[in-house]
N, CA and C atoms of all chains as a GROMACS GRO file, in nm:
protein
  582
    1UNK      N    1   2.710  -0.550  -0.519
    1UNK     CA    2   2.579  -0.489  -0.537
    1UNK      C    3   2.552  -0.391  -0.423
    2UNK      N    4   2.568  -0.423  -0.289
    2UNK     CA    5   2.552  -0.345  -0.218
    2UNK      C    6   2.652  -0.220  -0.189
    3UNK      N    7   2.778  -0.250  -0.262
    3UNK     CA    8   2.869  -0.160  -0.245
    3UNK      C    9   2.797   0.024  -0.380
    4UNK      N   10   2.746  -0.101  -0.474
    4UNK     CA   11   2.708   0.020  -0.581
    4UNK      C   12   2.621   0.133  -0.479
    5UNK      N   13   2.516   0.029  -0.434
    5UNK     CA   14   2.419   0.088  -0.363
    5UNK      C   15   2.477   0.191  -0.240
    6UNK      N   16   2.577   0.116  -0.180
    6UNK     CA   17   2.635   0.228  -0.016
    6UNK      C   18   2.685   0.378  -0.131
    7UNK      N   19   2.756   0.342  -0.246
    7UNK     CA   20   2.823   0.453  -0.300
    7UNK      C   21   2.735   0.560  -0.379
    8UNK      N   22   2.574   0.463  -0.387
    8UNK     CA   23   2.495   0.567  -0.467
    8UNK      C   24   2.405   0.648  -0.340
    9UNK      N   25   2.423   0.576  -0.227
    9UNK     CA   26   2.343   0.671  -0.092
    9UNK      C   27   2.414   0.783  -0.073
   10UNK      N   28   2.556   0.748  -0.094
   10UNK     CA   29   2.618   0.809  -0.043
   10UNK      C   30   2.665   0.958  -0.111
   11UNK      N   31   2.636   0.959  -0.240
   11UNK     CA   32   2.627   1.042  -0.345
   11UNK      C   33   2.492   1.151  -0.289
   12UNK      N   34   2.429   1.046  -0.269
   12UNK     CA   35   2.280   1.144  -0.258
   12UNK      C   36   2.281   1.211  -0.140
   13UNK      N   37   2.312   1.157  -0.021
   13UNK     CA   38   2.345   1.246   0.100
   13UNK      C   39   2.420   1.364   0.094
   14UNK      N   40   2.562   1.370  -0.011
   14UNK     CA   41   2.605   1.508  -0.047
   14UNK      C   42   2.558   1.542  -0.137
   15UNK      N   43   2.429   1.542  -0.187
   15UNK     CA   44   2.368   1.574  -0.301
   15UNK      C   45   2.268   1.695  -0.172
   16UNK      N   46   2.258   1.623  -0.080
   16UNK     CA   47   2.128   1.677  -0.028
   16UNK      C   48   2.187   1.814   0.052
   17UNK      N   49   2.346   1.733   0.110
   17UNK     CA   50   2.410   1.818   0.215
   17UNK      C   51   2.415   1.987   0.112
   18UNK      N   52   2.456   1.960  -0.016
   18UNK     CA   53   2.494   2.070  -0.087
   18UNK      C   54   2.363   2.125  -0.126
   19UNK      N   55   2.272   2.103  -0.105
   19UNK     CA   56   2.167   2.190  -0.148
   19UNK      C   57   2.100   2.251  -0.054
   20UNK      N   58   2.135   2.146   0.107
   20UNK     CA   59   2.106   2.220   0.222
   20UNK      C   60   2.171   2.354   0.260
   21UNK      N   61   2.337   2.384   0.208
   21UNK     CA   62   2.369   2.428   0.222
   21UNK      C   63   2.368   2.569   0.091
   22UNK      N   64   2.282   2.540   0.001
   22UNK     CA   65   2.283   2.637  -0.120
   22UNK      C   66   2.153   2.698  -0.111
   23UNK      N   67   2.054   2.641  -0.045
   23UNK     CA   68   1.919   2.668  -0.001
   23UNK      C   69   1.904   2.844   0.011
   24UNK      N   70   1.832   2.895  -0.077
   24UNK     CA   71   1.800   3.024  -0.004
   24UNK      C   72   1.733   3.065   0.093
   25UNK      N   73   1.636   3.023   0.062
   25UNK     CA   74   1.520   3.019   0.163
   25UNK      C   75   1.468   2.922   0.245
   26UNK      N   76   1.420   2.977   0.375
   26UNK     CA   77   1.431   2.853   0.474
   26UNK      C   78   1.353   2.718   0.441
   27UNK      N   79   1.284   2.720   0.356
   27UNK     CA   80   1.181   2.631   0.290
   27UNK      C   81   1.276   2.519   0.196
   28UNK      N   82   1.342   2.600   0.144
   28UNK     CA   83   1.451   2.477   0.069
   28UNK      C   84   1.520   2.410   0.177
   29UNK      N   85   1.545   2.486   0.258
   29UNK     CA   86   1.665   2.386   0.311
   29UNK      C   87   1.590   2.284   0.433
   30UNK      N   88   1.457   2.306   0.459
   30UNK     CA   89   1.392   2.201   0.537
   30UNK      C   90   1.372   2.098   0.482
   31UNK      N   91   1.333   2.119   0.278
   31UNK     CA   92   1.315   2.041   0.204
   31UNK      C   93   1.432   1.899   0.224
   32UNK      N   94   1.564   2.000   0.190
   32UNK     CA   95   1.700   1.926   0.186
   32UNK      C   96   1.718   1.854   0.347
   33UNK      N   97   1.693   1.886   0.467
   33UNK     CA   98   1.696   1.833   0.579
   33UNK      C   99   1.577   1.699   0.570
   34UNK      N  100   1.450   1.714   0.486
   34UNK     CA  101   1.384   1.598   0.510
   34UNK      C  102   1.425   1.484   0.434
   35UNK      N  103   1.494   1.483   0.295
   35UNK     CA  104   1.526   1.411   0.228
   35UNK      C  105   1.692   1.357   0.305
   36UNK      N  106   1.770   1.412   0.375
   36UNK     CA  107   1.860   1.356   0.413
   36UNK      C  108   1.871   1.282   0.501
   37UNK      N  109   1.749   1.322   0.575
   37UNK     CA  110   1.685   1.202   0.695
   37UNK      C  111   1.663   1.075   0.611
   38UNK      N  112   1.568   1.059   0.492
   38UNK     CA  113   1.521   0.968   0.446
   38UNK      C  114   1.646   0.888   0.376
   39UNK      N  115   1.760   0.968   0.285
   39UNK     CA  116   1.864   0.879   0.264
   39UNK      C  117   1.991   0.844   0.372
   40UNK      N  118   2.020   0.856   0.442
   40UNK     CA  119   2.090   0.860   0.583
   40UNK      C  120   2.021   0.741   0.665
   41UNK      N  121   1.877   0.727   0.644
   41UNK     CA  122   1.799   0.623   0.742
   41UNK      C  123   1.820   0.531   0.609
   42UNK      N  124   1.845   0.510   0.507
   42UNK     CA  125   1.873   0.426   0.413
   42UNK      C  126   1.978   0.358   0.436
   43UNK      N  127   2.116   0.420   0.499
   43UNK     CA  128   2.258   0.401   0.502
   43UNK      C  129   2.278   0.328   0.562
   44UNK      N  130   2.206   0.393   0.690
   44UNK     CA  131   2.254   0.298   0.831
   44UNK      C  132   2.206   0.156   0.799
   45UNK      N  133   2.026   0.143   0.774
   45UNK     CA  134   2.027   0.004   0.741
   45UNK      C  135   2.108  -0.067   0.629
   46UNK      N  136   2.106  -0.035   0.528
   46UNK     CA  137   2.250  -0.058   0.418
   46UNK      C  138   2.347  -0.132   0.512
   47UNK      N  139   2.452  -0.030   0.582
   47UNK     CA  140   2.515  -0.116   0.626
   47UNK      C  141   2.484  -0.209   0.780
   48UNK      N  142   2.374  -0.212   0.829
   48UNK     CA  143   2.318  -0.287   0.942
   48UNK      C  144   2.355  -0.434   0.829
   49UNK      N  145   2.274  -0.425   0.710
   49UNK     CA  146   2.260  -0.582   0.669
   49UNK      C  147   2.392  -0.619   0.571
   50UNK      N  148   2.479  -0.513   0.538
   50UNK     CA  149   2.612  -0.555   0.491
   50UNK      C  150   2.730  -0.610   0.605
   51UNK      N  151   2.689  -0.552   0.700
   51UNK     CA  152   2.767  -0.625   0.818
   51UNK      C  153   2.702  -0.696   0.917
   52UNK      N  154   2.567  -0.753   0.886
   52UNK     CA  155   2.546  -0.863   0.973
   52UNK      C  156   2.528  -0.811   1.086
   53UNK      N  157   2.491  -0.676   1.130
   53UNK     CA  158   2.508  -0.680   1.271
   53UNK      C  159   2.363  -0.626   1.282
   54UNK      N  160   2.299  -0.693   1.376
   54UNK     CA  161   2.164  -0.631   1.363
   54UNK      C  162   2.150  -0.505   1.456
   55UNK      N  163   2.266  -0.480   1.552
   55UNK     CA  164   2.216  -0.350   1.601
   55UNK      C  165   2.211  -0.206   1.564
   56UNK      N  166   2.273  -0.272   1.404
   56UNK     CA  167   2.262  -0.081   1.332
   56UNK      C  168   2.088  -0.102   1.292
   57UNK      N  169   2.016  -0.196   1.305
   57UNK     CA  170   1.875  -0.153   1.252
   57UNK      C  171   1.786  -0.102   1.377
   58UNK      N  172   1.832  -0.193   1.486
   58UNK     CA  173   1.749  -0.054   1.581
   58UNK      C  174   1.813   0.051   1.607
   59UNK      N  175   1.948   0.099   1.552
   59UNK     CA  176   1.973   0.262   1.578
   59UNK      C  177   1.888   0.308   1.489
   60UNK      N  178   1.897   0.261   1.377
   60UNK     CA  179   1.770   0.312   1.220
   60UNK      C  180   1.670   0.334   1.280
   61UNK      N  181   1.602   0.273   1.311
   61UNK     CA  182   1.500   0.270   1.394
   61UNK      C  183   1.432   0.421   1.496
   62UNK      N  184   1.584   0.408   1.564
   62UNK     CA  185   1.547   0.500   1.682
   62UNK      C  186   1.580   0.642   1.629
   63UNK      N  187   1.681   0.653   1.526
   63UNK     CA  188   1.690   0.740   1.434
   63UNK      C  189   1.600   0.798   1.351
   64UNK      N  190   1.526   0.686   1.323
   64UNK     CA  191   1.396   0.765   1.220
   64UNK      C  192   1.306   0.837   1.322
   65UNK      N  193   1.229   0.756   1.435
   65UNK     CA  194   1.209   0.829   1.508
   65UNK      C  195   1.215   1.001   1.594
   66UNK      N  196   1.327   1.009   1.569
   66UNK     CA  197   1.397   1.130   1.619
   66UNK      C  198   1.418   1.229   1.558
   67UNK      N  199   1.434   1.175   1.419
   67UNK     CA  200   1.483   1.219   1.280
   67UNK      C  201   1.312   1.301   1.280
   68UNK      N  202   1.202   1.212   1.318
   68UNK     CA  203   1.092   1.288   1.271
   68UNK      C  204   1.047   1.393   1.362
   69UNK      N  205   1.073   1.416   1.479
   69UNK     CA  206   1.035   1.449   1.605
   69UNK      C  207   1.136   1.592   1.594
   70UNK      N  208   1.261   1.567   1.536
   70UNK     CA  209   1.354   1.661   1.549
   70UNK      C  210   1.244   1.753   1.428
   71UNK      N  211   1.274   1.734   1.321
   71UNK     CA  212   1.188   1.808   1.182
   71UNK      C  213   1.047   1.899   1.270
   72UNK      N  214   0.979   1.800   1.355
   72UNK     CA  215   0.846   1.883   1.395
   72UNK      C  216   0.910   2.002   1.473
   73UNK      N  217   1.023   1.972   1.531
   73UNK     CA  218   1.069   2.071   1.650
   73UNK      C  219   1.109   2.200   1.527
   74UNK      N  220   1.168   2.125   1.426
   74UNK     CA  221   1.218   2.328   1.390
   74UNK      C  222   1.142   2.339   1.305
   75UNK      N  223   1.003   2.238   1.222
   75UNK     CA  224   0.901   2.351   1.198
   75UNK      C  225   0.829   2.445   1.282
   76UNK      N  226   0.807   2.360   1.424
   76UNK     CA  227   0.772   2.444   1.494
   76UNK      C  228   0.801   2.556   1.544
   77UNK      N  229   0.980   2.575   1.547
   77UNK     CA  230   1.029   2.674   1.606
   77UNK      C  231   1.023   2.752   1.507
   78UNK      N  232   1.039   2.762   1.379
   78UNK     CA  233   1.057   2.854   1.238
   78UNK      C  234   0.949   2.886   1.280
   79UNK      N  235   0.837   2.864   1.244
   79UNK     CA  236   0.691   2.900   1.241
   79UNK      C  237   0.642   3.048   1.316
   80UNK      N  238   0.686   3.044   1.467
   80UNK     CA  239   0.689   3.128   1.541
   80UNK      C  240   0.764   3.256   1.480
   81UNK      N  241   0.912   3.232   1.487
   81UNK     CA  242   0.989   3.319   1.408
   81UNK      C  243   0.960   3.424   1.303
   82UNK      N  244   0.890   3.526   1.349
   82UNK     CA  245   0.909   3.615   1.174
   82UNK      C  246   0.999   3.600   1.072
   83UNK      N  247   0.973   3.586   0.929
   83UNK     CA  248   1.058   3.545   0.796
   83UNK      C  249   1.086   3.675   0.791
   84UNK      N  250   1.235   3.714   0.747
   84UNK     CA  251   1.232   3.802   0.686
   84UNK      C  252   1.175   3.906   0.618
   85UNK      N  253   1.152   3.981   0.685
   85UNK     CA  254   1.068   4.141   0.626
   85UNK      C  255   0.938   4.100   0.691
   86UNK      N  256   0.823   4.061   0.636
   86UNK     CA  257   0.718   4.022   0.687
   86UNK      C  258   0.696   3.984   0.807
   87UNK      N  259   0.588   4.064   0.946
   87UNK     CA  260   0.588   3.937   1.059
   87UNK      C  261   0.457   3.881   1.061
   88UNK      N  262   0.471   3.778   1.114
   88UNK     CA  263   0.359   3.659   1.074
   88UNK      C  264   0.235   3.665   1.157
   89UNK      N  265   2.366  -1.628  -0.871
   89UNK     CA  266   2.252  -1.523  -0.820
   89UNK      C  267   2.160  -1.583  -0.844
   90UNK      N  268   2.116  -1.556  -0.670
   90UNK     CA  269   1.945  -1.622  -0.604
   90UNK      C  270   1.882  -1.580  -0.669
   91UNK      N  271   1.783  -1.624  -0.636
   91UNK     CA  272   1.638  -1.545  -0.712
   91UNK      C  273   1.642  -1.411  -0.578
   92UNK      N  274   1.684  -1.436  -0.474
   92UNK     CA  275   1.630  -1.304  -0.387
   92UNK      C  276   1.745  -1.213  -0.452
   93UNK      N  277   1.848  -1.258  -0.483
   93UNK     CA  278   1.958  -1.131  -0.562
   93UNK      C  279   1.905  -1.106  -0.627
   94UNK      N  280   1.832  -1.126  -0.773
   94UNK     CA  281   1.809  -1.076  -0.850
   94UNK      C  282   1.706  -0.996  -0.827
   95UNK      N  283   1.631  -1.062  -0.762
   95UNK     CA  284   1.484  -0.908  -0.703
   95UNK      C  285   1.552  -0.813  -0.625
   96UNK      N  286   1.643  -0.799  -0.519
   96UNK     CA  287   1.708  -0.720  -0.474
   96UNK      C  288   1.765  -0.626  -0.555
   97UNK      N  289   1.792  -0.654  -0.694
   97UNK     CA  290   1.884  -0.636  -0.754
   97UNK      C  291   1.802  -0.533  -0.835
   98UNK      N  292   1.685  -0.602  -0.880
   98UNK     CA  293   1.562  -0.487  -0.934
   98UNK      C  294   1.526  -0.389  -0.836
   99UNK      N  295   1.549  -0.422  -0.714
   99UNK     CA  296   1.481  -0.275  -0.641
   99UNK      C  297   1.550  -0.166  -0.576
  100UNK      N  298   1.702  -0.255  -0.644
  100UNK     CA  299   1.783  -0.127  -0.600
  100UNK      C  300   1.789  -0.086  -0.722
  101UNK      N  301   1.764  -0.110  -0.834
  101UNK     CA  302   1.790  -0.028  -0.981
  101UNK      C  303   1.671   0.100  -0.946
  102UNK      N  304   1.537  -0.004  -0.894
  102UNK     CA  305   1.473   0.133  -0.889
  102UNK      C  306   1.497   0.224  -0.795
  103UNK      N  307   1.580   0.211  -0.702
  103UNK     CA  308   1.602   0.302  -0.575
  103UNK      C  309   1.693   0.417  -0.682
  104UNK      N  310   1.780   0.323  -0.747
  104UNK     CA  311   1.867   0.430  -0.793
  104UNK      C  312   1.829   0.504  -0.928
  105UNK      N  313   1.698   0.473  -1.009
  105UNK     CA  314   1.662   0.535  -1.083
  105UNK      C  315   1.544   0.674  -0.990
  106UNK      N  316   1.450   0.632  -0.899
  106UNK     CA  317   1.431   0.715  -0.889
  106UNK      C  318   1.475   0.860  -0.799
  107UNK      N  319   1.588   0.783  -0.727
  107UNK     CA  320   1.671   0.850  -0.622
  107UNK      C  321   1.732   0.940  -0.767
  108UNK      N  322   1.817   0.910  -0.857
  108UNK     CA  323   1.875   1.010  -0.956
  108UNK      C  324   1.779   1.132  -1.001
  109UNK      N  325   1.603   1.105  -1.064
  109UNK     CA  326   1.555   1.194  -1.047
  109UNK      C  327   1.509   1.249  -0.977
  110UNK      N  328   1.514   1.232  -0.816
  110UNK     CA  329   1.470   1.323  -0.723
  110UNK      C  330   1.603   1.430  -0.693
  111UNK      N  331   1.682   1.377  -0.704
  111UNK     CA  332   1.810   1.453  -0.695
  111UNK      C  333   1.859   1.565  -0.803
  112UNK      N  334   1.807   1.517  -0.908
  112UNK     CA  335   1.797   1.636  -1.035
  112UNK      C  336   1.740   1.716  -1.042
  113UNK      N  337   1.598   1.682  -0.990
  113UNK     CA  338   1.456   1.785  -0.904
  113UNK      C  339   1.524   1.845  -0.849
  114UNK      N  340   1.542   1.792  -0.780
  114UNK     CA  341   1.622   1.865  -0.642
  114UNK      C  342   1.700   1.989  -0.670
  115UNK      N  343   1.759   2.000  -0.752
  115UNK     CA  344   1.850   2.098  -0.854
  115UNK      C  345   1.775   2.193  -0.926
  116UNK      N  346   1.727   2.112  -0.997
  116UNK     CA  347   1.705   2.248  -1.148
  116UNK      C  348   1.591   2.312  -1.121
  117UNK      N  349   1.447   2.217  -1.032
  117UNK     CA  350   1.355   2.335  -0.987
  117UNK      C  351   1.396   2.464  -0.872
  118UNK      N  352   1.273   2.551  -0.941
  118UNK     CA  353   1.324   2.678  -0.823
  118UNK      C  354   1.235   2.683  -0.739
  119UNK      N  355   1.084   2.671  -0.782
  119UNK     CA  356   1.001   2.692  -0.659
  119UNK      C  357   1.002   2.579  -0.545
  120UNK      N  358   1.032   2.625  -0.427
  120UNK     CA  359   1.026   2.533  -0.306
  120UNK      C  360   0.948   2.427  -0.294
  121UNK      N  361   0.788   2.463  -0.380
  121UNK     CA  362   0.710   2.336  -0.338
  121UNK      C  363   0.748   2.267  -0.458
  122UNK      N  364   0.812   2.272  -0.581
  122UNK     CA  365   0.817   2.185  -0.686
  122UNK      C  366   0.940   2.102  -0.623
  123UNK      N  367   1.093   2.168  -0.538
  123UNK     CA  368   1.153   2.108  -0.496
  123UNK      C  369   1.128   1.992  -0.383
  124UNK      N  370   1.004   2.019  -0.307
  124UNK     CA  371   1.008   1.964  -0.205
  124UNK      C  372   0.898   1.850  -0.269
  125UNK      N  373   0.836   1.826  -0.401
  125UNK     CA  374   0.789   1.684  -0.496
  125UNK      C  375   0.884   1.634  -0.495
  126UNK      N  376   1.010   1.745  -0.562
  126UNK     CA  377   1.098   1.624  -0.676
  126UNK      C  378   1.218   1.564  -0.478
  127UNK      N  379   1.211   1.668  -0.401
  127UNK     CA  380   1.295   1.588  -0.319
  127UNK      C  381   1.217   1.465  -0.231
  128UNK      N  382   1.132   1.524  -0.210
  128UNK     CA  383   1.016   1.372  -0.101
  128UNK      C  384   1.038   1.243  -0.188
  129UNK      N  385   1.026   1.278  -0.310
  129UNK     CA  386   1.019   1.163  -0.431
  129UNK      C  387   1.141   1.101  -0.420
  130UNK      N  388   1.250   1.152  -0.358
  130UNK     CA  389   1.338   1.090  -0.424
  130UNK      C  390   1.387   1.005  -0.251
  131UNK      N  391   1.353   1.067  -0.184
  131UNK     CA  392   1.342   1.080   0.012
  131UNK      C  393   1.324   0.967  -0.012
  132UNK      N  394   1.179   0.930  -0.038
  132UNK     CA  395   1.059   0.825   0.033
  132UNK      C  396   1.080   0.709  -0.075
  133UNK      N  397   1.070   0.723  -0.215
  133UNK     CA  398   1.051   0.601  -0.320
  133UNK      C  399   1.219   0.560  -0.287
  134UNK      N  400   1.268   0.609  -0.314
  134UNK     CA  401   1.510   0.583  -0.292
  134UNK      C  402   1.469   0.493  -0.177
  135UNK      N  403   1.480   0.520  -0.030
  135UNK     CA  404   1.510   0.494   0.110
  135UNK      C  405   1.373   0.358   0.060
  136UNK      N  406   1.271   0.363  -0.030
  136UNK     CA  407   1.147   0.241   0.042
  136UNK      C  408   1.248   0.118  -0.082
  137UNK      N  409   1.263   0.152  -0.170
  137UNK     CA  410   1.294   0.021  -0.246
  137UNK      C  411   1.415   0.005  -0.208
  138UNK      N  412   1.504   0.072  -0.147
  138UNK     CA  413   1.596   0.024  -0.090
  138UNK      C  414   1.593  -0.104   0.031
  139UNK      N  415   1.523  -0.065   0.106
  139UNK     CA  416   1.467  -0.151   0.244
  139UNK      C  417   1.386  -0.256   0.198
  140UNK      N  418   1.340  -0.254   0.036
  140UNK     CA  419   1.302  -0.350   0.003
  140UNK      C  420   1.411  -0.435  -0.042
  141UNK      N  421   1.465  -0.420  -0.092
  141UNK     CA  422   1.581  -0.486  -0.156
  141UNK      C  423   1.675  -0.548  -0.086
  142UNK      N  424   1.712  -0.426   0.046
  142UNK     CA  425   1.804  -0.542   0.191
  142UNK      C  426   1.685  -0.641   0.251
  143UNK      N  427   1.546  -0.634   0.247
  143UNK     CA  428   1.462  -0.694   0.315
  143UNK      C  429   1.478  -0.900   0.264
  144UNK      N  430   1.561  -0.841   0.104
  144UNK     CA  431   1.542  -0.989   0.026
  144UNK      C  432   1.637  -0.994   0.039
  145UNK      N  433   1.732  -0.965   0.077
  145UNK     CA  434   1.904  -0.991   0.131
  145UNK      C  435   1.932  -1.028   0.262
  146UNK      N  436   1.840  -0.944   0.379
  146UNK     CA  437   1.870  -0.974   0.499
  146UNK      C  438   1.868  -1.122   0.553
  147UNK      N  439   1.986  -1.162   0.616
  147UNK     CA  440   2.036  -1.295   0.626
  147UNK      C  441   1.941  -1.369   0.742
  148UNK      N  442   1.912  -1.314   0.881
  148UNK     CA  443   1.877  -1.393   0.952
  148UNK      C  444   1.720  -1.315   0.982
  149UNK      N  445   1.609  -1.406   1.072
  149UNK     CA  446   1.451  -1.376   1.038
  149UNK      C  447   1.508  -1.256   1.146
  150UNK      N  448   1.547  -1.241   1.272
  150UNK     CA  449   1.566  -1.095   1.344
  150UNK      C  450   1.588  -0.992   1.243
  151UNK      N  451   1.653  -0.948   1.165
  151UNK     CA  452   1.698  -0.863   1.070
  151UNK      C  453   1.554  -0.856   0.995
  152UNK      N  454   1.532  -0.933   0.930
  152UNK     CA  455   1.394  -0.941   0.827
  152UNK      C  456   1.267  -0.851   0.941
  153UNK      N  457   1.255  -0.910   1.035
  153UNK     CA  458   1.132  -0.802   1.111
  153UNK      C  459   1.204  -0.705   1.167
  154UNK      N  460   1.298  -0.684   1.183
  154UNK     CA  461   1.352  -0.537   1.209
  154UNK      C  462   1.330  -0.432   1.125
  155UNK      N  463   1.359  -0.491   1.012
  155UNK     CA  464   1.369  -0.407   0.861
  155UNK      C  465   1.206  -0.372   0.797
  156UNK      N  466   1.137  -0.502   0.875
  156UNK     CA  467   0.977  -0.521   0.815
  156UNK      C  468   0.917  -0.329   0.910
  157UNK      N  469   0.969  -0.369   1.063
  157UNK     CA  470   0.905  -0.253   1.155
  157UNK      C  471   0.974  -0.107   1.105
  158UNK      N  472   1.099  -0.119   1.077
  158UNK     CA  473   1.170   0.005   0.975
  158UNK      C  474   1.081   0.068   0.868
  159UNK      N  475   1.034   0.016   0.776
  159UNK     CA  476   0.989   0.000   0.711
  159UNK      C  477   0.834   0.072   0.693
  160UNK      N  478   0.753  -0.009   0.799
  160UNK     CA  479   0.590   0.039   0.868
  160UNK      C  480   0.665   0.203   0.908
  161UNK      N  481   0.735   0.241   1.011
  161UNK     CA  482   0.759   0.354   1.061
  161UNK      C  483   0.817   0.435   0.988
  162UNK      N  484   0.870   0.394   0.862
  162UNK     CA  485   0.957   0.496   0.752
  162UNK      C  486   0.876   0.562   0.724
  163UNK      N  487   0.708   0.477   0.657
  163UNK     CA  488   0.623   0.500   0.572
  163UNK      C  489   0.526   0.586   0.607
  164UNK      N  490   0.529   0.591   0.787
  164UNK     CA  491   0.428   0.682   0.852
  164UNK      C  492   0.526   0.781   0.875
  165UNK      N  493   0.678   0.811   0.884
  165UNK     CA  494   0.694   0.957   0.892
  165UNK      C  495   0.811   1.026   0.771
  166UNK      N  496   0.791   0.951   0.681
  166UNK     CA  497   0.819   1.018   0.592
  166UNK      C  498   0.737   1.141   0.521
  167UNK      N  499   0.656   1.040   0.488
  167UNK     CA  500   0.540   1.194   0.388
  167UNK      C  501   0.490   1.200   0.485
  168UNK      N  502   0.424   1.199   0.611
  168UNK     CA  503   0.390   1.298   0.711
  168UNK      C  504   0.536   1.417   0.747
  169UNK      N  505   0.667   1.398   0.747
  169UNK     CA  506   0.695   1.495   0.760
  169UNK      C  507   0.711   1.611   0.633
  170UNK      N  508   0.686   1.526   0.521
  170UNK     CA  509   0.709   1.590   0.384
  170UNK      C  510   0.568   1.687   0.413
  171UNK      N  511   0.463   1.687   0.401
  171UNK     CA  512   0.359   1.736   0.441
  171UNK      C  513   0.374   1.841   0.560
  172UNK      N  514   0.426   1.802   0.643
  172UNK     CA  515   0.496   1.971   0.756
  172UNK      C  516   0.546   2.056   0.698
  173UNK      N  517   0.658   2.004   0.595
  173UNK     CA  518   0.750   2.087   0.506
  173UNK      C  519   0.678   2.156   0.444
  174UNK      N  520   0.548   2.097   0.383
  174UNK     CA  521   0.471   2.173   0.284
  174UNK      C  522   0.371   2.247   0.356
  175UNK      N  523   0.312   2.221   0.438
  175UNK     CA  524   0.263   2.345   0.578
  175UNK      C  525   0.373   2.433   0.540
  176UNK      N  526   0.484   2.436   0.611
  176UNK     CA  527   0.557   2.518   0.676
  176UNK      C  528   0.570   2.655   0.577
  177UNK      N  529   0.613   2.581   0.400
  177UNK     CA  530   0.676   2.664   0.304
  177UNK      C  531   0.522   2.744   0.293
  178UNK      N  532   0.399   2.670   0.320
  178UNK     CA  533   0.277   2.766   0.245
  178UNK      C  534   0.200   2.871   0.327
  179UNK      N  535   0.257   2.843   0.500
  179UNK     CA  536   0.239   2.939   0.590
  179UNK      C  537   0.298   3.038   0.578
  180UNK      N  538   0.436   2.988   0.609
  180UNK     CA  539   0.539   3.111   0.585
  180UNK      C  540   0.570   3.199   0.506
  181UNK      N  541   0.484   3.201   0.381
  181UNK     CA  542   0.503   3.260   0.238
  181UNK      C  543   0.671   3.348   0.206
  182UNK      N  544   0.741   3.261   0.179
  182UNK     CA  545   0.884   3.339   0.150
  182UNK      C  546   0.859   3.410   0.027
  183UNK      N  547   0.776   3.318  -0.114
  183UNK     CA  548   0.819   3.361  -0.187
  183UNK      C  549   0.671   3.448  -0.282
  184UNK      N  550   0.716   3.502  -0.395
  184UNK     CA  551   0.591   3.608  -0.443
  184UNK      C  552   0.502   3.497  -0.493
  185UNK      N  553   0.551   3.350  -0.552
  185UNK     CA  554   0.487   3.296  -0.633
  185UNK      C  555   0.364   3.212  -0.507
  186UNK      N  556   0.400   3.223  -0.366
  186UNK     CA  557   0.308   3.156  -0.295
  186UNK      C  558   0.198   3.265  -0.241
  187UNK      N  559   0.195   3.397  -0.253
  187UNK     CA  560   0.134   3.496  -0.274
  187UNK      C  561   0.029   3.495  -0.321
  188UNK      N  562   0.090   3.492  -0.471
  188UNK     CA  563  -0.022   3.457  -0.602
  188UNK      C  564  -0.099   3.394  -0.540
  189UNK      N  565  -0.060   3.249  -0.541
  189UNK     CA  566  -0.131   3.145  -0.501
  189UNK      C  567  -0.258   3.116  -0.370
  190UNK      N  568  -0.193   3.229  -0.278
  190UNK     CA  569  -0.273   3.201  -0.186
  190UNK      C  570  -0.427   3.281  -0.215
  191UNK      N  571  -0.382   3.389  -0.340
  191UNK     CA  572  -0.487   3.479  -0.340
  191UNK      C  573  -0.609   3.412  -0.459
  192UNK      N  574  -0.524   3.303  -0.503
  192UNK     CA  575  -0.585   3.257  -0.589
  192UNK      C  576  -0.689   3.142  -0.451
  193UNK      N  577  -0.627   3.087  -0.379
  193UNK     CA  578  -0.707   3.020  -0.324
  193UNK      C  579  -0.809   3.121  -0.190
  194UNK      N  580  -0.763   3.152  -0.165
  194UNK     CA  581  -0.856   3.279  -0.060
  194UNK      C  582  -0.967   3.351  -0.122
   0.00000   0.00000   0.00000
């Protein structure tokens, strides 16, 4: 059961990677960066409790954390940035 | 199979039903903010019934409140960062259709 599950995260993470990377615009691909945080922080705990080891749940943990902190950092930095053609 | 397998077992069906349509979202829409529904949707509901589902699996009580505090903190920065995303795309106006829109709201 959990193996279906590691192989269906794991689908979705290159589901996300490939759209991060097909993204035209910078808006898609922040999209695809937030959702890969969210399945990726899925994984690690996945396998934290398939192997019994409890210290993959506080990397999860400290990961999500960072995971969110990182996201504020390059909205913030995009933001500044003039988009293409237009400056802001 | 426990009774906690079998509920586990339901909430990973739903992880993986709605994780499949956020991932299809994810695809076939074009506008950014319809992508960034169908992807949050698939982000936040996938990753929460998942953690529900190891939560009825996890073997020892350390693991169970690890996963419980995972869990509280997923829920506060997930759609808060989904919500930046959606700042970000409606500041930045990339595209003509957020144009429209803004003139419709202005």
């Amino acid at each position: 059961m959990l193996v279906v599950m590691q192989w269906f995260l794991l689908f979705a993470a290159f589901a996300c990677i490939i759209r991060l990377l097909l993204g035209a615009t910078v808006s898609d691909r922040l999209v695809a960066l937030n959702v890969l945080a969210g399945v990726s922080l899925a994984l690690l705990v996945l396998w934290g409790v398939k192997q019994e080891r409890v210290l993959y749940l506080d990397v999860a943990l400290v990961y999500d954390i960072f995971g969110f902190i990182g996201l504020l950092a390059i909205t913030r930095f995009l933001k500044d940035r003039p988009s293409e053609g237009e400056d802001l | 199979m426990s009774i906690r397998e079998i509920f586990a077992l339901i909430c990973f069906l739903i992880a993986i039903i709605f994780g499949l349509g956020g991932i299809i979202g994810l695809f076939r829409f074009r506008d950014p903010y319809s992508r960034l529904h169908a992807g949050s949707l698939c982000g936040t509901t996938c990753a929460l019934s998942t953690f529900f589902g190891l939560l009825l699996l996890s073997s020892s009580i350390g693991m169970a409140t690890r996963i419980v505090v995972i869990i509280v903190f997923f829920l506060i920065s997930a759609p808060t960062g989904s919500s930046i995303v959606g700042r970000f795309i409606w500041e930045s106006n990339d595209t003509e259709q957020t144009k429209k829109k803004k003139e419709q709201v202005l």
